[in-house]
N, C-alpha and C positions, 0 to 999 in steps of 0.2 A: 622638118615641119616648123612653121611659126605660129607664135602661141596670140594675137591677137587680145588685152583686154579695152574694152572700151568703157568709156562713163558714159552716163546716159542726158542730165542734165549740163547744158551750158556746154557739150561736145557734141551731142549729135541734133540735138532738137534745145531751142527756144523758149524755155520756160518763163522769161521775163515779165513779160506782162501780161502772161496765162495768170500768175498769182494773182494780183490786184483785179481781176476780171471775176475771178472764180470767188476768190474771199466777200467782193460786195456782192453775187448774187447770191453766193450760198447765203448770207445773213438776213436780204430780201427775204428769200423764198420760205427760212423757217423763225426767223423772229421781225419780221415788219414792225411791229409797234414799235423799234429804235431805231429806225431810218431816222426819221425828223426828230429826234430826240437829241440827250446832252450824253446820250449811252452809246451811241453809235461808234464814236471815236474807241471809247476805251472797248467794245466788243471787237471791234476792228483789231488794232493791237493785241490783244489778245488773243485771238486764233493765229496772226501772225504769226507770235513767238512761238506759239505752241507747235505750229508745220515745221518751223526752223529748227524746233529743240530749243528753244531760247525762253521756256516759260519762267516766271516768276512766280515765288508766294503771293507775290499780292493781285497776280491775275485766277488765280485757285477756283477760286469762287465764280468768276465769270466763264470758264472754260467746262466748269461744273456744270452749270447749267447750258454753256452750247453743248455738250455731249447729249445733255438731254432731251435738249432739240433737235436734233438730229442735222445739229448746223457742221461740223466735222464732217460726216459722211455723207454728206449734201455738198461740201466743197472737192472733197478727193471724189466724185462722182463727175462735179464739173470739169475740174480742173483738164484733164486731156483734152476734153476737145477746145480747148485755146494754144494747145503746146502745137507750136509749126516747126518743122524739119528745117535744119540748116539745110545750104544751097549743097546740092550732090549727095548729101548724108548715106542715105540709101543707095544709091547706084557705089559708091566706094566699098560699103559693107556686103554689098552681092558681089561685085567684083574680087574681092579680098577671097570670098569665099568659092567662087569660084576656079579661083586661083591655087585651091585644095588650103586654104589657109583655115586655123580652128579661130572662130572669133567670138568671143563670150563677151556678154554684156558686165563689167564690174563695177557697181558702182553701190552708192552709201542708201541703207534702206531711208523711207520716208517714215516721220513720228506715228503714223497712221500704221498698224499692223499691216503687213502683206502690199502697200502701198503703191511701191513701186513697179511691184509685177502688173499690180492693176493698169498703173498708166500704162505700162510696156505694152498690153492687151490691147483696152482702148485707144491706144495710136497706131496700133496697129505692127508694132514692133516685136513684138515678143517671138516671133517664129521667122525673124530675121540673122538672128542668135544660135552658135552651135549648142550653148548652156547662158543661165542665169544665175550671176550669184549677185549678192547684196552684201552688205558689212551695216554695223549697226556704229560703230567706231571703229579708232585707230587700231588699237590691241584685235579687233573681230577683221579689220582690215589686215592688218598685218597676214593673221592665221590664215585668212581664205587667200591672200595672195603665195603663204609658204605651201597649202594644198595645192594650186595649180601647180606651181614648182615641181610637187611630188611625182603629180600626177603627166608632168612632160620635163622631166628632169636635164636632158642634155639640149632642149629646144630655145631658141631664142626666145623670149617672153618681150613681145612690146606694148607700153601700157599708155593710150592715149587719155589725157585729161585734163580739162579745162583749170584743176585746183592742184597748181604745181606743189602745196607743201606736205600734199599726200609723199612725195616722190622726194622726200629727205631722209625718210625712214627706208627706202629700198639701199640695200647695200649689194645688190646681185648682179655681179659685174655681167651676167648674161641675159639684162635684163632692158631693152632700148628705153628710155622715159623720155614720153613727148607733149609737149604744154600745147595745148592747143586755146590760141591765144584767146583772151575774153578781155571787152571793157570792166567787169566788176571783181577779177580778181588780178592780185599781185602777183610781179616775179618772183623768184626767191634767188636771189645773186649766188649764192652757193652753187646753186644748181648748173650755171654756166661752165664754170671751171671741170665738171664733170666729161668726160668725153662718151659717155651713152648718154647724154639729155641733149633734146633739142625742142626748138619751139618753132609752133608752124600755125600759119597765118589764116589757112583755110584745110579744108579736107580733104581736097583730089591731092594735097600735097603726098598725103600717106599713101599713096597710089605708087606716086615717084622713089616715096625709101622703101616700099617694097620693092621695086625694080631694082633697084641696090642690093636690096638682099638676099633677090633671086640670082644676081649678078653672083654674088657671092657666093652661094649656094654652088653653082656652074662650076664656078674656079676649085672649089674643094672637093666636085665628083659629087654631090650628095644628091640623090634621087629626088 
């Protein structure tokens, strides 16, 4: 058996310009009175950082008050339905799973409690998945990728994701790591010299190292 984990954002689906869509209408729809205002900029900025994890003390006070506007949960409300599916996304991951492969969704939770299940839901993704897990960081990443481990201990684990420096802290020689390439993030050179990483260009790619490692499977007798 192969263990499948995939990331969600920036590997399977398009988040890019769902943010900037979803941030101006969420601010619309619950504080108007700083569209045409000298507030808007810094309201803006400020939910930014805050979806990112990237808040400041001196955005405190503005973010205080979108919670209680209900401008937060008016954006994670919006924000799916702007997220589009990379090309193939879906037909790979049915494929995969068809193929009797376990494919769980792994990837890093959103600032928003419960977050990312939510988009996984409203796109419709979440029941494309054999499990759902999330990490909140690296130390929370780490652990839920050493419980998968546990829980298929002699299985090949392959871990597709758009944010190669996740895959500096994996030292599990049974473990394929595969960068699936993106304009807004970096190599990480290390990672090359590794012989389980590799980087791939689009998604049906992983279609093809499965075929390799059903090849392989063959060669060693394994059902």
């Amino acid at each position: 058996m192969v263990v499948y984990l995939l990331d969600f954002d920036g590997t399977l689906v398009d988040s890019t310009g769902a943010v900037e869509k979803a941030l101006r209408l969420a601010i619309e729809k619950t504080v108007p009175a700083v569209i045409e205002s000298d507030l808007y900029d810094e309201y803006y900025k400020a939910l930014f950082l805050f979806i990112k994890g990237k808040l400041t003390y001196r955005h405190l006070g503005v973010i205080h008050e979108l919670v209680a506007q209900g401008t937060i949960h008016e954006y994670y409300s919006l924000m799916p339905r702007f997220i589009r599916d990379f090309p193939h996304a879906r037909r790979v991951v049915r494929k995969l799973r068809k193929r009797g492969r376990t494919v769980i969704s792994f990837s890093g939770e959103h600032t928003y409690p419960g977050g990312k299940v939510l988009f996984l839901k409203k796109t419709g993704w979440y029941n494309e998945f054999d499990e759902i897990i999330t990490f909140k960081g690296t130390r929370d990443m780490l652990q839920k990728f050493e419980t998968v481990r546990g829980l298929y201990p002699d299985c090949p684990v392959v871990w597709v994701d758009d944010s190669p420096s996740r895959f500096t802290y994996i030292l599990d020689e049974n473990a394929l790591l595969i960068q699936k390439a993106s304009p807004y993030k970096s190599d990480v050179a290390l990672l090359f010299e590794r012989d389980n990483f590799l980087k791939i260009k689009n998604l049906p790619e992983m279609l093809k190292i499965d075929d390799s490692l059903a090849e392989f499977e063959a060669c060693m007798g394994l059902p």
